[in-house]
C-alpha positions as protocol buffer text, in pm:
chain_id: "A"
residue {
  index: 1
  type: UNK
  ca { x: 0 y: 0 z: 0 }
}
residue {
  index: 2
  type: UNK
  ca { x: 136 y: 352 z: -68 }
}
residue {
  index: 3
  type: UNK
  ca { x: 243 y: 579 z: 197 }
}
residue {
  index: 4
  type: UNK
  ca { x: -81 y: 695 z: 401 }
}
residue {
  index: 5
  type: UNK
  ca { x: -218 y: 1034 z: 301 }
}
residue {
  index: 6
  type: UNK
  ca { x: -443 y: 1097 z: 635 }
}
residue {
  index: 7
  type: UNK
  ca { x: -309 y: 974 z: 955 }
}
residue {
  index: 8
  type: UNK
  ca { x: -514 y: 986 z: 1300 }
}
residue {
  index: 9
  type: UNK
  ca { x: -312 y: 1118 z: 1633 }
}
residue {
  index: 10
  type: UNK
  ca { x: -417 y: 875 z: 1951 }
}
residue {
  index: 11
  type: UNK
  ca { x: -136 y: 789 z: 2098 }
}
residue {
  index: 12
  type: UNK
  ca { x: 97 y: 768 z: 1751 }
}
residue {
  index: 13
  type: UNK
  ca { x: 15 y: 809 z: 1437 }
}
residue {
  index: 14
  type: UNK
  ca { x: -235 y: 556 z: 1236 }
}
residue {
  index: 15
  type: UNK
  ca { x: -349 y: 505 z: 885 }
}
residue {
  index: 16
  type: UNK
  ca { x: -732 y: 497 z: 834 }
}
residue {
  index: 17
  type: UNK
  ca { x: -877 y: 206 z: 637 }
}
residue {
  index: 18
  type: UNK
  ca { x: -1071 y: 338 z: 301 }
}
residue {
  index: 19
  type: UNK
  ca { x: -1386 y: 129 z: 496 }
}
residue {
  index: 20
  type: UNK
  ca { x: -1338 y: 364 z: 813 }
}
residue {
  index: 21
  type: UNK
  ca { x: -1519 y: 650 z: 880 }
}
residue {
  index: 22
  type: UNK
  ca { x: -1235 y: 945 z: 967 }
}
residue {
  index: 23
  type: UNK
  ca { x: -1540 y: 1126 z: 1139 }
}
residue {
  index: 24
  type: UNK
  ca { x: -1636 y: 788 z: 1349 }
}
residue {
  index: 25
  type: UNK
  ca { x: -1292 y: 772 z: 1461 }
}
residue {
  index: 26
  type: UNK
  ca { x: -1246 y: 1099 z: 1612 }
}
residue {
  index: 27
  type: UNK
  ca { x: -1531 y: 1037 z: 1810 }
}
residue {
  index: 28
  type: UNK
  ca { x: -1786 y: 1234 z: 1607 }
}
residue {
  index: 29
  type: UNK
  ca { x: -2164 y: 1195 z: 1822 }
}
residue {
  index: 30
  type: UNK
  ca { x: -2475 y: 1142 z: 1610 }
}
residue {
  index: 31
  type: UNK
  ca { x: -2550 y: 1489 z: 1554 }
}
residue {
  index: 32
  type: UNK
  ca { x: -2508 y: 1701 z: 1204 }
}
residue {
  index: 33
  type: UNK
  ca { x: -2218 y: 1799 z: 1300 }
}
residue {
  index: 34
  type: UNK
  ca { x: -1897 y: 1979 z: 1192 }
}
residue {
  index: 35
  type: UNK
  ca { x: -1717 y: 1850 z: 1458 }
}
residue {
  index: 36
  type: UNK
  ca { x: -1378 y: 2036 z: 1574 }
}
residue {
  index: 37
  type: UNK
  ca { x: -1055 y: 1879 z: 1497 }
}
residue {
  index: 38
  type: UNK
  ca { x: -727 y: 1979 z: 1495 }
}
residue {
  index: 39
  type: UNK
  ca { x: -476 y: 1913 z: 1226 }
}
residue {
  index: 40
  type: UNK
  ca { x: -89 y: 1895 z: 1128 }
}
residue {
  index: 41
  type: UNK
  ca { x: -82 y: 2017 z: 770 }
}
residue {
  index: 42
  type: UNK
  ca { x: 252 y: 1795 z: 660 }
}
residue {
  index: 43
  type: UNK
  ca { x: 388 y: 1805 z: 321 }
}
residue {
  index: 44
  type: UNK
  ca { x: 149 y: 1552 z: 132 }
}
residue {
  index: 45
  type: UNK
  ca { x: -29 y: 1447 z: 499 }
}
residue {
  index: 46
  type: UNK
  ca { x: -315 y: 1540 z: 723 }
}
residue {
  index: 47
  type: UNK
  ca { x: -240 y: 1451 z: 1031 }
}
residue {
  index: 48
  type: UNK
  ca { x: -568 y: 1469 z: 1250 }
}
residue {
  index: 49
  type: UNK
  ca { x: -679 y: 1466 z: 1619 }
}
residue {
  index: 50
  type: UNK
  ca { x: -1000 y: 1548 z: 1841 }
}
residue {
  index: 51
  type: UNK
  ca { x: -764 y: 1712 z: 2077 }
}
residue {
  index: 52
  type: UNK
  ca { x: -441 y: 1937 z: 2089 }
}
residue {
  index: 53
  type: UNK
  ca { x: -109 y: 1766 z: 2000 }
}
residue {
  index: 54
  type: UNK
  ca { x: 238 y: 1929 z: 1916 }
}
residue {
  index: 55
  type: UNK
  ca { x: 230 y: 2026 z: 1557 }
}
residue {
  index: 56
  type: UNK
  ca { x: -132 y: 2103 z: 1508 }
}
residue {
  index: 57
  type: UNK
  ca { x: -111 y: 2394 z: 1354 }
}
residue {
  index: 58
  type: UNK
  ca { x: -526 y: 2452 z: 1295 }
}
residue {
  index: 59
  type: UNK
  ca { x: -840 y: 2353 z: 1485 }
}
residue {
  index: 60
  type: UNK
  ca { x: -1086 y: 2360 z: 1147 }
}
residue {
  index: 61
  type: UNK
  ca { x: -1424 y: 2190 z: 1136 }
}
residue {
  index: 62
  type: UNK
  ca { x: -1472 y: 1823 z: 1017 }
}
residue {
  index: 63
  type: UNK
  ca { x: -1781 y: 1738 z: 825 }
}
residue {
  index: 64
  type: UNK
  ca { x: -1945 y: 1423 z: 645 }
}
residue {
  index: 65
  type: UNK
  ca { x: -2254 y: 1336 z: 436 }
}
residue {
  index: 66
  type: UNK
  ca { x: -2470 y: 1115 z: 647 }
}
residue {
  index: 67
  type: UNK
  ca { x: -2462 y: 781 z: 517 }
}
residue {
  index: 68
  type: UNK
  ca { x: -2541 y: 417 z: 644 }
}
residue {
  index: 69
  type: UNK
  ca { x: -2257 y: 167 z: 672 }
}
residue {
  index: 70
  type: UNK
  ca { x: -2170 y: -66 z: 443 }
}
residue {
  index: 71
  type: UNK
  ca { x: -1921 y: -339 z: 340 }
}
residue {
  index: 72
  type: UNK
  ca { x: -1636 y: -197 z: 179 }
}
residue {
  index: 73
  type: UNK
  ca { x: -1264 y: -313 z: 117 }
}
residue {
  index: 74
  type: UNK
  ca { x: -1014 y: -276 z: 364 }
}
residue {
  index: 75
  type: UNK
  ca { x: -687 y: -288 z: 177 }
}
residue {
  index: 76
  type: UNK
  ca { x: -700 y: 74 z: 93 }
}
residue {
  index: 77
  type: UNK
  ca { x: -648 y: 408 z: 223 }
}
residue {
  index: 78
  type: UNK
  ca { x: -794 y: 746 z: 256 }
}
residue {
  index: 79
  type: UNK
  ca { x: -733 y: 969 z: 12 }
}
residue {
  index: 80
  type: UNK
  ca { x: -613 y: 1354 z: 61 }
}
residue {
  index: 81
  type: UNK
  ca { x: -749 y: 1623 z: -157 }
}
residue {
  index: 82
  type: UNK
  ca { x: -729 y: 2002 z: -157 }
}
residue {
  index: 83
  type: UNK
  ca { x: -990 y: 2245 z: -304 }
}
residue {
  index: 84
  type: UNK
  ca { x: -931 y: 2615 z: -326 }
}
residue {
  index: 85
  type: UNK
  ca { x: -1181 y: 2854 z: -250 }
}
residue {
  index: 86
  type: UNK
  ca { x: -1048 y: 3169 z: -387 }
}
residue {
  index: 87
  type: UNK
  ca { x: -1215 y: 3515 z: -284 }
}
residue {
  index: 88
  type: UNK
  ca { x: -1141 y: 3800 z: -511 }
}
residue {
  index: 89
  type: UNK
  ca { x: -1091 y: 4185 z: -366 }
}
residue {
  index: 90
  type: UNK
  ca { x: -1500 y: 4203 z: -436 }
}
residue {
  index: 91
  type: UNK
  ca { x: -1535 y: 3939 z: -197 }
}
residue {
  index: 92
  type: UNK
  ca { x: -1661 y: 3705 z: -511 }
}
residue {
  index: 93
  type: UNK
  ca { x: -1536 y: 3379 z: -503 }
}
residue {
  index: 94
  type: UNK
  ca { x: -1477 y: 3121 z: -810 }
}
residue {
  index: 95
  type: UNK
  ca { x: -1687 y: 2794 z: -885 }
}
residue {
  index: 96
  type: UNK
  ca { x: -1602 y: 2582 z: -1167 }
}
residue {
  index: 97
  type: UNK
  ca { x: -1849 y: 2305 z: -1366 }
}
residue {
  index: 98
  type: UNK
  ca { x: -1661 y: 1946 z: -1380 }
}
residue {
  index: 99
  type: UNK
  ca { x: -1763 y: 1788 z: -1711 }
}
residue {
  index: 100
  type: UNK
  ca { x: -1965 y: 1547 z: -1814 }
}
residue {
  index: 101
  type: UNK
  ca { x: -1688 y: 1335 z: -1903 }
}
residue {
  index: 102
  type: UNK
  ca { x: -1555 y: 1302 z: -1573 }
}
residue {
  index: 103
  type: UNK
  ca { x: -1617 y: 962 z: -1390 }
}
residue {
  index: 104
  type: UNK
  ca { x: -1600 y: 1139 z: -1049 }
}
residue {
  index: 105
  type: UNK
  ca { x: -1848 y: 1405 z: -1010 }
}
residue {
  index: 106
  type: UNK
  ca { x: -1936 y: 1510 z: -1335 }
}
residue {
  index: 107
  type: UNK
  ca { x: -2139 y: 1830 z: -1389 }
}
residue {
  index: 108
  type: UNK
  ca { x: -2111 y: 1919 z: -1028 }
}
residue {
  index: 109
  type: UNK
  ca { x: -1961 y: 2280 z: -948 }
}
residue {
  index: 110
  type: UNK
  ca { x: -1679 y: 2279 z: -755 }
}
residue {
  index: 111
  type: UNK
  ca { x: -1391 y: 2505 z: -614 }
}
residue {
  index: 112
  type: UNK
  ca { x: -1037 y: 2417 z: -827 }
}
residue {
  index: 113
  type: UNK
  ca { x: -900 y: 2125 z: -661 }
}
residue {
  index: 114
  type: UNK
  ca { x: -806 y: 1770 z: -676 }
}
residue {
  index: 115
  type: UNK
  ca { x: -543 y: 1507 z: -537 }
}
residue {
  index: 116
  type: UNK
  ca { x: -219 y: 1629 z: -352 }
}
residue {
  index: 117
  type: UNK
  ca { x: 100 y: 1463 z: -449 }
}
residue {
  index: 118
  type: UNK
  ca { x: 344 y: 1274 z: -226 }
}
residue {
  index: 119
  type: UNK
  ca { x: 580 y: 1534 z: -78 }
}
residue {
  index: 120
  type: UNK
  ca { x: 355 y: 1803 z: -187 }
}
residue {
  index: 121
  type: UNK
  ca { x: 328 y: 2117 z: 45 }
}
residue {
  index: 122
  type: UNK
  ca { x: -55 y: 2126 z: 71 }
}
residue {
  index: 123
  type: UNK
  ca { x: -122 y: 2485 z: -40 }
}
residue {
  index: 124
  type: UNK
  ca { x: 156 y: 2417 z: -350 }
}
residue {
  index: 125
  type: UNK
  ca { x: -87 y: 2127 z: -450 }
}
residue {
  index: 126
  type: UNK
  ca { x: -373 y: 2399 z: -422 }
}
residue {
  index: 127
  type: UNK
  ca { x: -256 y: 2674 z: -572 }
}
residue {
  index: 128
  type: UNK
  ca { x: -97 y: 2381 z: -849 }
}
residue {
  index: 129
  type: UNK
  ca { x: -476 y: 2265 z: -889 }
}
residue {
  index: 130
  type: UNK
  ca { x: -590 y: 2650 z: -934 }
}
residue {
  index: 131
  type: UNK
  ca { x: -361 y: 2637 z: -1235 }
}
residue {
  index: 132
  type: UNK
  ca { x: -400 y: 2342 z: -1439 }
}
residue {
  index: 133
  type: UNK
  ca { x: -778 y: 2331 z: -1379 }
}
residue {
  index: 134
  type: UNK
  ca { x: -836 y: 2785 z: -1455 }
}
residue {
  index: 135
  type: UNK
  ca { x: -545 y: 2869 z: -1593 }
}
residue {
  index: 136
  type: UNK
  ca { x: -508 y: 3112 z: -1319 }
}
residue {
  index: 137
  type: UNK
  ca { x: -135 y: 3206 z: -1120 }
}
residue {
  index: 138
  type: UNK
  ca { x: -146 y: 3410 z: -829 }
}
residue {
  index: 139
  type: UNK
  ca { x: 143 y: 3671 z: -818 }
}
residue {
  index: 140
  type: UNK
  ca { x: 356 y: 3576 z: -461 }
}
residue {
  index: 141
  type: UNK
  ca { x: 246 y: 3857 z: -228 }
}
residue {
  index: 142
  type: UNK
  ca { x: -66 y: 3958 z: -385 }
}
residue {
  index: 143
  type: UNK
  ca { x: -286 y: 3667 z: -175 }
}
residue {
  index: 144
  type: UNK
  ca { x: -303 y: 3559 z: 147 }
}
residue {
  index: 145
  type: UNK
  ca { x: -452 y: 3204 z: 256 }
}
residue {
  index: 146
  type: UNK
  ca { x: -653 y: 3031 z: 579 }
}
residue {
  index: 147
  type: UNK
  ca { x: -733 y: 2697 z: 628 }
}
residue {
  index: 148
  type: UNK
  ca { x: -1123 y: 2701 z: 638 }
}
residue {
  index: 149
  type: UNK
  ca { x: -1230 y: 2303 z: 722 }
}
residue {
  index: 150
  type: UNK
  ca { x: -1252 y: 1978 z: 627 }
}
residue {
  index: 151
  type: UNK
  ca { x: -1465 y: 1754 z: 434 }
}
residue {
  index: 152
  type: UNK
  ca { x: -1509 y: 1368 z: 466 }
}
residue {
  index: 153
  type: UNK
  ca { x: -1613 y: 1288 z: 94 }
}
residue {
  index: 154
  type: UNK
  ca { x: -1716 y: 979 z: -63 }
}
residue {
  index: 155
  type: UNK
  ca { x: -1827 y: 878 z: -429 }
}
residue {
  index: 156
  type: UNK
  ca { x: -2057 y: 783 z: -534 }
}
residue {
  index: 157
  type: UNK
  ca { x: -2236 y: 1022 z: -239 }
}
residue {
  index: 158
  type: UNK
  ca { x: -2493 y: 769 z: -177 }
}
residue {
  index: 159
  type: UNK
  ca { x: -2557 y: 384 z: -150 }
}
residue {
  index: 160
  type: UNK
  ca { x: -2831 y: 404 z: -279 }
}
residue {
  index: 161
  type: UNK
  ca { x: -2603 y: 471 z: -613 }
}
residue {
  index: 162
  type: UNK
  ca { x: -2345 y: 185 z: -572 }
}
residue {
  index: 163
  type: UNK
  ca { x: -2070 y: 138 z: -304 }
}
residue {
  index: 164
  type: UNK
  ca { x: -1823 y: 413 z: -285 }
}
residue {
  index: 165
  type: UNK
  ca { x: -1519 y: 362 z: -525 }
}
residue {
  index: 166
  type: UNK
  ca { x: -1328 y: 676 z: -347 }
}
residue {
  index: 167
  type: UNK
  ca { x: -1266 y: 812 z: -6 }
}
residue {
  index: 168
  type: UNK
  ca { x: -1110 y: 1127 z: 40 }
}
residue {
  index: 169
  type: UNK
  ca { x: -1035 y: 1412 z: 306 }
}
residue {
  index: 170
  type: UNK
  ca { x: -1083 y: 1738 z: 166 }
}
residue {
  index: 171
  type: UNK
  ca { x: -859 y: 2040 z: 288 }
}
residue {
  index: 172
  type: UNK
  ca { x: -1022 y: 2363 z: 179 }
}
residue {
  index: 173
  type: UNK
  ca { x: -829 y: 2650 z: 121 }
}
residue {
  index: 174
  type: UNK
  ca { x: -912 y: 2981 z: 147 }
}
residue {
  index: 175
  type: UNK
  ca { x: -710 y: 3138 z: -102 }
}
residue {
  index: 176
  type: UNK
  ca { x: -785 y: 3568 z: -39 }
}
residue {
  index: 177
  type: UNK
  ca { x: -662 y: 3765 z: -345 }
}
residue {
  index: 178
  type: UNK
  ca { x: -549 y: 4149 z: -385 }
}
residue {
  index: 179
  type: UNK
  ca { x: -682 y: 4134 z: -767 }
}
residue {
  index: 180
  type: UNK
  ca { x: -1061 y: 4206 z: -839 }
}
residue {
  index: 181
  type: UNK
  ca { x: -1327 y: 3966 z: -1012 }
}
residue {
  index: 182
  type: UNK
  ca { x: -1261 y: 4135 z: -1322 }
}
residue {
  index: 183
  type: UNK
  ca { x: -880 y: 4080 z: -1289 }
}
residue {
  index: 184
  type: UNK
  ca { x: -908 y: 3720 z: -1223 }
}
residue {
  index: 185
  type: UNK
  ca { x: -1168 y: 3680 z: -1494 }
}
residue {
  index: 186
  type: UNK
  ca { x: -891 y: 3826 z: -1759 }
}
residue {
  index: 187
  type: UNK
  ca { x: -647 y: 3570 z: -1697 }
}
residue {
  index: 188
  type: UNK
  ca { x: -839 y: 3227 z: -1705 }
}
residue {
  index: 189
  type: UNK
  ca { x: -774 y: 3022 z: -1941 }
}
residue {
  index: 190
  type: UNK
  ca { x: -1005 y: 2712 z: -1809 }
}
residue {
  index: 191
  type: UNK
  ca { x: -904 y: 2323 z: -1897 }
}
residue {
  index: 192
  type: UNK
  ca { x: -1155 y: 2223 z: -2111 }
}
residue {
  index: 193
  type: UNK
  ca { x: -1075 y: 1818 z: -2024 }
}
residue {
  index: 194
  type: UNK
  ca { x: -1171 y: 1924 z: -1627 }
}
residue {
  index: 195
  type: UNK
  ca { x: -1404 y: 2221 z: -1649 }
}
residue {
  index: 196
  type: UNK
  ca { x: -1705 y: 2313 z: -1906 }
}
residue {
  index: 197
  type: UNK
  ca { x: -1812 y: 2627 z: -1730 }
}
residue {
  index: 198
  type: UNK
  ca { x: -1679 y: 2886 z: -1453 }
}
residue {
  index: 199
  type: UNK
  ca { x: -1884 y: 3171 z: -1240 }
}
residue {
  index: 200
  type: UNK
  ca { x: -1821 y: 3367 z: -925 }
}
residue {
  index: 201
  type: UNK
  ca { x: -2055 y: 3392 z: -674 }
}
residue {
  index: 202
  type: UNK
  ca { x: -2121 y: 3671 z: -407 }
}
residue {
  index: 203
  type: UNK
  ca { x: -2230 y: 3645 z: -57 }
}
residue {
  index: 204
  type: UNK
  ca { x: -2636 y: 3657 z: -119 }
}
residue {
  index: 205
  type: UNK
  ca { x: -2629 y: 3393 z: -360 }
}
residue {
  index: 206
  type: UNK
  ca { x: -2382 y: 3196 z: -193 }
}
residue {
  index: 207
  type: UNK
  ca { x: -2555 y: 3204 z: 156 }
}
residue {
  index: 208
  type: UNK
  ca { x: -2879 y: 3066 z: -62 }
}
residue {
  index: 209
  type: UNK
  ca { x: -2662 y: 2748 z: -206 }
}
residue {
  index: 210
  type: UNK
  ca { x: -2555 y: 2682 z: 140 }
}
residue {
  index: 211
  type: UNK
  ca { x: -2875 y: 2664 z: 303 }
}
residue {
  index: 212
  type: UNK
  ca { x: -2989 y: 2394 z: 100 }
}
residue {
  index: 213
  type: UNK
  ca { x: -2670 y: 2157 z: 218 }
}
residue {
  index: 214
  type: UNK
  ca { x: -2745 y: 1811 z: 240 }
}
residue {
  index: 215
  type: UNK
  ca { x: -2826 y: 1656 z: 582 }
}
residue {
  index: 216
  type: UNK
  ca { x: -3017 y: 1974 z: 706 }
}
residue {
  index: 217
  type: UNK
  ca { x: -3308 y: 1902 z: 909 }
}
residue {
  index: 218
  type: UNK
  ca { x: -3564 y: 2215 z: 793 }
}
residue {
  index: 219
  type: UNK
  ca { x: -3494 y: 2370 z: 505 }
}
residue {
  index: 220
  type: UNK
  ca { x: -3370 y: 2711 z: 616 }
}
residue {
  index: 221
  type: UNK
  ca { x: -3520 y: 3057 z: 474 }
}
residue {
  index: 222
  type: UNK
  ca { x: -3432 y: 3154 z: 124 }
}
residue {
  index: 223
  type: UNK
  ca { x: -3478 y: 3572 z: 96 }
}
residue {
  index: 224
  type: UNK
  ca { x: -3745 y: 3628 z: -144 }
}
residue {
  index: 225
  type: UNK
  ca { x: -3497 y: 3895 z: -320 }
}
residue {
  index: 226
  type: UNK
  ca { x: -3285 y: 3604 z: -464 }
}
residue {
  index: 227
  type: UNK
  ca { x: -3194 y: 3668 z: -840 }
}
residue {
  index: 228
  type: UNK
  ca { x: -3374 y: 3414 z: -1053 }
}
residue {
  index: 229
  type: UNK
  ca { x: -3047 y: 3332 z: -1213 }
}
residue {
  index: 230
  type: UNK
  ca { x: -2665 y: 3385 z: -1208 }
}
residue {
  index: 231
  type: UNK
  ca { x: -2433 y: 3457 z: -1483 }
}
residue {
  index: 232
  type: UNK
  ca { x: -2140 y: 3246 z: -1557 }
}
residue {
  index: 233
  type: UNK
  ca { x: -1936 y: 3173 z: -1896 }
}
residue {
  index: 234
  type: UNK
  ca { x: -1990 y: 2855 z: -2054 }
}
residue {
  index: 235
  type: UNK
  ca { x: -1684 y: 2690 z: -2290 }
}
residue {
  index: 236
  type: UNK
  ca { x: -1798 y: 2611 z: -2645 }
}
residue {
  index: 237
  type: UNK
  ca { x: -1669 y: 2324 z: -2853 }
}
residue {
  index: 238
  type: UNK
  ca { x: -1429 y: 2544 z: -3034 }
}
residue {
  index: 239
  type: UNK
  ca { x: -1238 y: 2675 z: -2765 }
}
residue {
  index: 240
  type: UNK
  ca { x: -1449 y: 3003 z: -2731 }
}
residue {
  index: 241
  type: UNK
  ca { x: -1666 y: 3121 z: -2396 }
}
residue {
  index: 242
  type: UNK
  ca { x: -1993 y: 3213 z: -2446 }
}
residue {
  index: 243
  type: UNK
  ca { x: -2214 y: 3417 z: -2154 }
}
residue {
  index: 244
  type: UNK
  ca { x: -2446 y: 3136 z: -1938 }
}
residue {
  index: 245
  type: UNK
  ca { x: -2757 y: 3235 z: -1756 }
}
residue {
  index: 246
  type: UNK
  ca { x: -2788 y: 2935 z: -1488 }
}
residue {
  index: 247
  type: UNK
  ca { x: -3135 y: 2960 z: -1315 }
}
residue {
  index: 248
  type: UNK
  ca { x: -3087 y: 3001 z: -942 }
}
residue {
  index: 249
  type: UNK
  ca { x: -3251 y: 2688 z: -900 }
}
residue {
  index: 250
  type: UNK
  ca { x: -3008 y: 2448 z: -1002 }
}
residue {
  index: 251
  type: UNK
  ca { x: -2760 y: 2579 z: -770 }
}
residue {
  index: 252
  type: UNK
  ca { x: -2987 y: 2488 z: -478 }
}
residue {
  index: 253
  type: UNK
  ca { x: -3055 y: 2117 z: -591 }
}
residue {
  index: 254
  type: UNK
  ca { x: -2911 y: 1856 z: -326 }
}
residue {
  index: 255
  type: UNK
  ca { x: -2810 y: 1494 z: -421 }
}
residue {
  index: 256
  type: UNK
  ca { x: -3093 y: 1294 z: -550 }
}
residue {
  index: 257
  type: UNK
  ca { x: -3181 y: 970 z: -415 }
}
residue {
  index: 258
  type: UNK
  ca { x: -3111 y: 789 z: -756 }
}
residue {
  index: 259
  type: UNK
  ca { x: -2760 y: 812 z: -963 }
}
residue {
  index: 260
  type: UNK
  ca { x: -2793 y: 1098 z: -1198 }
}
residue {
  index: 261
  type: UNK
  ca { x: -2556 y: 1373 z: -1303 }
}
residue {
  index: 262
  type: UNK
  ca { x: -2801 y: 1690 z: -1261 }
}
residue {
  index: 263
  type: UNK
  ca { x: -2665 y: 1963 z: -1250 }
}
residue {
  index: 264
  type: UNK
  ca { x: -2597 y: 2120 z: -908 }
}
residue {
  index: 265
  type: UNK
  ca { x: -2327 y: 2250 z: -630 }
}
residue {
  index: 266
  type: UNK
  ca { x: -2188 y: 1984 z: -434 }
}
residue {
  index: 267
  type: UNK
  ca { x: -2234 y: 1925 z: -77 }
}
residue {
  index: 268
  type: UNK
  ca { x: -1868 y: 1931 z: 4 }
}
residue {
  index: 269
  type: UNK
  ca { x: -1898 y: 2294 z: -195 }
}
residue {
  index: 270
  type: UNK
  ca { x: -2203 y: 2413 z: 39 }
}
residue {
  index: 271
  type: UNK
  ca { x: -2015 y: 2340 z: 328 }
}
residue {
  index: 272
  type: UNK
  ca { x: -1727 y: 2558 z: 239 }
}
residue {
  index: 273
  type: UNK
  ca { x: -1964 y: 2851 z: 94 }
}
residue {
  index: 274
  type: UNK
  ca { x: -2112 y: 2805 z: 486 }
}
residue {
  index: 275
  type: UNK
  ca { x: -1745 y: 2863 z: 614 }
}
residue {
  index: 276
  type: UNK
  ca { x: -1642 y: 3126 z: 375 }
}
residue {
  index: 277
  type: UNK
  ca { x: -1950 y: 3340 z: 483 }
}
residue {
  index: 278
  type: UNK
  ca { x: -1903 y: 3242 z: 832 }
}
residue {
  index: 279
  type: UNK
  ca { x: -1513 y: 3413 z: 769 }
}
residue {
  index: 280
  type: UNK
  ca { x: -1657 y: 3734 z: 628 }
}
residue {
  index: 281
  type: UNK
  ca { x: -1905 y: 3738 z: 937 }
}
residue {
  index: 282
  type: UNK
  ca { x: -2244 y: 3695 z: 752 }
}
């Protein structure tokens, strides 16, 4: 087995089994959860623990999808991933649509993100992400960054759909640039094998997507001034970009019961929106 990617703290250091629930482990109670946890961000590890230890450097949330157990292997690992949510100097930040293509998640919007590499430094792997999936290169001293929380994800999202072929730990990012929207949008140049369509979304909008995150008990209040659609810029087959008008709606689907790839934010996604807001104090 390769080198384990997310190791849990109690006592020394241990690997977690792909069948293992990171959450479970920690102790997480039955509630909804996110649970706090602190962390040692390592170069290409996530060392985690549900109390202090020498070398935590944050104390982030930890969240999962609620999900009944199942039989699953037990020769593999966790995964470690890292999504950046980048906030431009409008306090926008950037969501980009996987393609259909994709056999993980397709036609979900997402942050930039993906796997880190052995030996990567975990922001390097973000900021590396950022690139290769918009293009986009941050100029060294024009952002700052936070950890914002973590995200147990699996896929497919539900058993209903099949048993999950991935388990990962998701690190978001929160990337804070010194360049506007308008900046940012000059300079992407998206990957049309990853990403079909891009769009930045501000608080309002974004505090509407997260209120409809899977696992909430009552749907929470949407303000009845919520734009009937958002603009974002679509890729044609030729290599242009072409102006999108997504209907509001679709951005506040959750994950059907039955496999389908509907268009719509994932849940992973509304949990960081719910942080990033949290971080601006809304």
């Amino acid at each position: 087995m390769a080198a384990a990617r997310v190791l849990l703290l109690s006592g020394r250091p241990e690997s977690v089994s792909f069948a293992q629930s990171v959450c479970g482990l920690l102790g997480a109670g039955p509630g909804l959860g996110p649970w706090p946890t602190y962390c040692g961000l390592k170069r290409g590890q996530l060392v985690l623990s549900h109390r202090p230890f020498p070398g935590a450097s944050a104390r982030l949330p930890l969240q999962q999808p609620r999900a009944p157990g199942a039989e699953l292997p037990t020769n593999r690992g966790v995964d470690l991933a890292v999504a950046v949510v980048l906030q431009s100097s409008d306090q926008t930040v950037l969501l980009t649509r996987r393609t259909c293509a994709l056999n993980v998640s397709p036609n979900l919007w997402v942050p930039p993100g993906g796997h880190v590499e052995p030996d990567e430094e975990l922001l390097d792997g973000g900021l590396r992400e950022l690139w290769e999936e918009s293009g986009l290169q941050l100029p060294q001293g024009q952002f700052f960054w936070v950890p914002l929380g973590l995200w147990e994800s699996a896929y497919p999202p539900r058993l209903s759909w099949g048993l999950p072929k991935y388990h990962h730990i998701i690190l978001y990012l929160l990337v804070i640039s010194q360049e506007s929207q308008q900046q940012l949008q000059a300079r992407i140049q998206p990957n049309p094998r990853e990403v079909n369509a891009l769009m930045w979304l501000g608080p309002d909008v974004a505090a509407a997507v997260a209120a409809t995150e899977d696992g909430t008990e009552t749907p929470r209040h949407l303000p009845q001034d919520l734009p009937p659609s958002v603009l974002a810029v679509e890729l044609e087959e030729n290599g242009g970009a072409r102006p999108l008008v997504l209907p509001t709606s679709t951005l506040l689907r959750t994950t059907p019961a039955t496999a389908d790839s509907k268009e719509r934010v994932s849940t992973g996604t509304k949990f960081a929106l719910r942080l990033w807001l949290q971080h601006l104090g809304r």
